[in-house]
DOBA-195377 format. One line per 4 residues: number of its first residue (from 1); their letters; for each residue y, z, x of C-alpha. Coordinates in Angstrom, 1 decimal. Each point is the difference from the previous one (the first is absolute). Layout:
N
NUM> A> Y/Z/X ~ ...
***
This chain:
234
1> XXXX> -57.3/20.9/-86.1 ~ 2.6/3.2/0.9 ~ -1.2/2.5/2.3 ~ 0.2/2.3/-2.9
5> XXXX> -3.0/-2.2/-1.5 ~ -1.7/-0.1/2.3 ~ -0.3/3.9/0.6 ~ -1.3/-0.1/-4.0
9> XXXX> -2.8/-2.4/1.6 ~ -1.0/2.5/2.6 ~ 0.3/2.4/-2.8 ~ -2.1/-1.7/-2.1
13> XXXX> -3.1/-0.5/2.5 ~ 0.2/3.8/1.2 ~ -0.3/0.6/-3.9 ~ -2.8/-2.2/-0.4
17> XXXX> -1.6/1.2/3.1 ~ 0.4/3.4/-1.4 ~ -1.9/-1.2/-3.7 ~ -2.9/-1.7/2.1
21> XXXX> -0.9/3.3/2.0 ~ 0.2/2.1/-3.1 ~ 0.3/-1.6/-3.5 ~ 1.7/2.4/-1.5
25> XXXX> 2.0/-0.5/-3.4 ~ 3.0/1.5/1.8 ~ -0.2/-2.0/3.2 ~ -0.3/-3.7/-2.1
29> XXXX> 2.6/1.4/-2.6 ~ 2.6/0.3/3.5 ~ -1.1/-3.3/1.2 ~ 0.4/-1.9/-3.4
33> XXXX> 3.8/1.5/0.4 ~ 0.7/-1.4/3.2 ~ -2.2/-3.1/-0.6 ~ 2.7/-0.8/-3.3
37> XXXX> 3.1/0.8/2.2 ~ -1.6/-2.6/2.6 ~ -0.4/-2.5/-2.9 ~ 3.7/0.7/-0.7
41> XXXX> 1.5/-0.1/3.1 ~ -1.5/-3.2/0.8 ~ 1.3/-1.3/-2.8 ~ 3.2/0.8/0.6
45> XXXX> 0.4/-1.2/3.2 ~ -1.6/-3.4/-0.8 ~ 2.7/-0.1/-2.4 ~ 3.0/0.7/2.3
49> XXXX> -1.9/-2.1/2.6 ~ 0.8/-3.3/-2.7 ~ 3.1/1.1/-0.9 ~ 1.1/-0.5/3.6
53> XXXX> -1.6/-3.1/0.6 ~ 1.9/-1.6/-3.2 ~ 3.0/1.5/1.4 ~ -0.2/-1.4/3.5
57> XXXX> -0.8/-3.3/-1.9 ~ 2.6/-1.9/1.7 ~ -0.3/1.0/3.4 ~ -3.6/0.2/0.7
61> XXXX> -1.7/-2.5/-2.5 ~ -3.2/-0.6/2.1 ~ -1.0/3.4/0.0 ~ 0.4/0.4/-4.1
65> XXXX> -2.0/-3.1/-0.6 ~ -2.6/1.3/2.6 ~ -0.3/2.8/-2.2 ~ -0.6/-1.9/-2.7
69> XXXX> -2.4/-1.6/1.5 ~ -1.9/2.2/1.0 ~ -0.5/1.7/-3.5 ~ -1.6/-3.5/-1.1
73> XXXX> -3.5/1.1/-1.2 ~ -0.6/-4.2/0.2 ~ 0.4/-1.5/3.6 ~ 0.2/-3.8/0.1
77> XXXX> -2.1/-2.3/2.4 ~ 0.2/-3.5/1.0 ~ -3.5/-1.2/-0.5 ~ -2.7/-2.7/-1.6
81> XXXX> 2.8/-2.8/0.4 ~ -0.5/-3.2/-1.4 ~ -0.8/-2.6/3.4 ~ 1.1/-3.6/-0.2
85> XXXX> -3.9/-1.0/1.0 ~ -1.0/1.7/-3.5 ~ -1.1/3.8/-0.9 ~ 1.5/3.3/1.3
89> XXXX> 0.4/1.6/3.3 ~ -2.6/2.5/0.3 ~ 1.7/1.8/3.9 ~ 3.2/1.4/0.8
93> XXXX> -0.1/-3.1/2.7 ~ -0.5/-2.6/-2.3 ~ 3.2/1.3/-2.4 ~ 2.3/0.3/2.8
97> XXXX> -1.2/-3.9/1.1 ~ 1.1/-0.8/-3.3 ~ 3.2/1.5/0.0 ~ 1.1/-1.0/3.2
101> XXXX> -1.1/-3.7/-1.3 ~ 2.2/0.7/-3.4 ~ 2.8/1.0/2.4 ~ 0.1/-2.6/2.2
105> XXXX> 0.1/-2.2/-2.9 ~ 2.8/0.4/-1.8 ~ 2.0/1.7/3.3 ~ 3.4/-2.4/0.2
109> XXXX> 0.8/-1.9/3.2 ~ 3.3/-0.7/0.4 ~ 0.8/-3.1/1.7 ~ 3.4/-1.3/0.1
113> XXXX> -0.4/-1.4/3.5 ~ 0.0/-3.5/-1.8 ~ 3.9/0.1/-0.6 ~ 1.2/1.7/3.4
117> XXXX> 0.6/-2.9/2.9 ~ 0.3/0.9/3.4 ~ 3.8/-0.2/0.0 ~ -0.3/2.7/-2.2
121> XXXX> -2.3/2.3/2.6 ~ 2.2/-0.7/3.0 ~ 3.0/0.9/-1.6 ~ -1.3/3.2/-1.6
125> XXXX> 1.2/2.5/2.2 ~ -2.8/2.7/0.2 ~ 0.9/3.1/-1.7 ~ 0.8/2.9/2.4
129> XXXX> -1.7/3.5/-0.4 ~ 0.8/3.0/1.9 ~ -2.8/2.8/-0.7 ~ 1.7/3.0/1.3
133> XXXX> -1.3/3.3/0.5 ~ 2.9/1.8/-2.7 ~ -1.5/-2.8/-2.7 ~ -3.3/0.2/0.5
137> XXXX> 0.3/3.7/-0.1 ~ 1.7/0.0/-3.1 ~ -2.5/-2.0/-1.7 ~ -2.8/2.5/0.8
141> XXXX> 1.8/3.0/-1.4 ~ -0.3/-2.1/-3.2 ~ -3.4/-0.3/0.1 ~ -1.6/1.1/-2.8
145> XXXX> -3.1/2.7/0.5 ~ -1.8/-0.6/-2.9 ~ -0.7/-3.5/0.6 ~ -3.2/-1.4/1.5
149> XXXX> -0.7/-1.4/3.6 ~ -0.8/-3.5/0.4 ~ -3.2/-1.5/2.3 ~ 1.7/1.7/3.2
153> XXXX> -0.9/3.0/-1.6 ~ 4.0/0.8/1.0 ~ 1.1/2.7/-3.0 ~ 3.4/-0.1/-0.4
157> XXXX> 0.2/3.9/-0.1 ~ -1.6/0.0/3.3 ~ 3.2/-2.7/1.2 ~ 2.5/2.3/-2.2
161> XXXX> -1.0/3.4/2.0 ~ 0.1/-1.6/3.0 ~ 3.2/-2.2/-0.7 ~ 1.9/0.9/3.3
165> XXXX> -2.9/-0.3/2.3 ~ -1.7/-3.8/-1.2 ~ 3.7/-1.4/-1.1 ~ 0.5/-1.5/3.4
169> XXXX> -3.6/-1.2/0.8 ~ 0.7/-2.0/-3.2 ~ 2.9/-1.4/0.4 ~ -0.9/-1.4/3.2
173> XXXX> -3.5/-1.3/-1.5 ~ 2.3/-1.6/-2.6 ~ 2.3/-1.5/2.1 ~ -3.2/-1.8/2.5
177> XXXX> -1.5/-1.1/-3.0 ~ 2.8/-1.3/-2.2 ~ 0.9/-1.8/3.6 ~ -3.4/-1.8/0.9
181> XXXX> -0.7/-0.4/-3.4 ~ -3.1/1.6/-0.1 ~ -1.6/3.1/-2.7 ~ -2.8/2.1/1.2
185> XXXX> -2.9/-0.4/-1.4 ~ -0.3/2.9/-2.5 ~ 3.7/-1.0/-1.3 ~ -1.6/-3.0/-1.7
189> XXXX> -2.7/1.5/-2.1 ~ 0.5/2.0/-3.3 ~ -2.5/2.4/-2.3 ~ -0.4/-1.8/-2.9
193> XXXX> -0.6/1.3/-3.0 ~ -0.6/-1.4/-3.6 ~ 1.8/1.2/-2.9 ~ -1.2/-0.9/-3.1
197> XXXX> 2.0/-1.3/-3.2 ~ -1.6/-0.8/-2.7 ~ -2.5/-1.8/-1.9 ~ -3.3/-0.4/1.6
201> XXXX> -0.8/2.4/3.1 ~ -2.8/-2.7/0.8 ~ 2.8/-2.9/0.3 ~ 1.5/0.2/3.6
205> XXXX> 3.1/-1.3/-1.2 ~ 0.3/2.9/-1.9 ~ 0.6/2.0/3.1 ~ 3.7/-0.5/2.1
209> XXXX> -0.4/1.5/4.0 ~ 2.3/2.3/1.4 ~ 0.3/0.7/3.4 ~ 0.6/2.4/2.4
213> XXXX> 1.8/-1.0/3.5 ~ 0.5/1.5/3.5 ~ 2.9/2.1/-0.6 ~ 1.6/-0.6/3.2
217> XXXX> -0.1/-3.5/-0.6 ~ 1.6/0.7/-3.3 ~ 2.9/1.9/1.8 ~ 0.6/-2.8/2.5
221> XXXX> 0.5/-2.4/-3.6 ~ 2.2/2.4/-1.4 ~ 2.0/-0.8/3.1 ~ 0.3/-3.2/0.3
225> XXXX> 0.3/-0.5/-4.0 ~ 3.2/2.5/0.0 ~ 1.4/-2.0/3.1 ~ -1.0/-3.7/-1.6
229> XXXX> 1.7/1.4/-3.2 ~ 3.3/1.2/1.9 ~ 0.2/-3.6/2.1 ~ -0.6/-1.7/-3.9
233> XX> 3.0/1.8/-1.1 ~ 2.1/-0.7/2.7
***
């Protein structure tokens, strides 16, 4: 709402105030008035409020879908799925089991290991990755702030407002890990969440997870991806 609406509001409840001490046919004429205007105004601004949504379509999609969202009078739930045992889940515990189970299921391994020989390792040279401070940097300026934070409860607007001071923490972090070889812990878990598609909502193959990742881990990927893509082109 504008400030100017919001004045009408203020308007409107001294009015009503007004009506309650003394009902007078005047006093609830003057606050039917401003009570229409209010009905008006809000109107109006609801509708300019849309219009810029649509027409920031492109560059902030989240936040018109959000909106949408949020004027659903229907809110979906996973629950009461169908169990492999027989019968339904009955707790918010037993449907995530199930999920997870579903998930795991139909989750593809790849495993090529079978054709490499170990001429093949040795003469692999490693690929070399320099995580400077200027790159890593750079990715966080392009961090997006209306995205959400994985299990580290790292959000990236928190990382993007504080690009210059965390950009060469990270980098070395990135470097000691991408050396030794080793993720922390919180790097390797994800918020999963199930989407459902179509059909039954009581079939868990009904439901495809998406996840949500560190986001520092997701900058360090974006690295090494961009370099791995430069030495494949070369």
């Amino acid at each position: 709402m504008t400030k100017a609406t919001k004045k009408l509001l203020q308007k409107r409840e001294a009015a009503w105030r007004r009506y309650k001490t003394v009902c007078s046919t005047s006093n609830y004429e003057e606050y039917k008035a401003i009570r229409n205007k209010v009905c008006s105004a809000i109107q109006r601004d609801k509708a300019n409020f849309q219009l810029q949504l649509v027409k920031s379509f492109k560059g902030n999609p989240k936040r018109f879908y959000g909106y949408v969202r949020s004027m659903q009078s229907v809110r979906t739930k996973v629950d009461a799925l169908q169990k492999t045992e027989g019968g339904k889940t009955v707790t918010d515990k037993e449907t995530a089991e199930v999920l997870s189970a579903h998930f795991q299921d139909v989750f593809v391994t790849e495993n090529d290991t079978d054709d490499v020989t170990y001429d093949d390792i040795v003469t692999t040279a490693p690929l070399e990755v320099q995580f400077d401070e200027d790159v890593v940097l750079k990715k966080l300026h392009r961090l997006r702030p209306d995205k959400s934070q994985g299990p580290d409860d790292v959000h990236p607007m928190v990382l993007l407002r504080t690009a210059e001071e965390v950009a060469k923490p990270l980098s070395i972090i990135f470097e000691a890990s991408y050396r030794q070889g080793i993720l922390p812990a919180d790097w390797k878990c994800a918020n999963i969440s199930p989407i459902f598609k179509k059909d039954s909502r009581s079939d868990a193959s009904n439901y495809r997870p998406v996840s949500l990742t560190s986001v520092p881990c997701k900058i360090m990927e974006s690295i090494i991806r961009h370099i791995g893509d430069s030495h494949g082109e070369q």
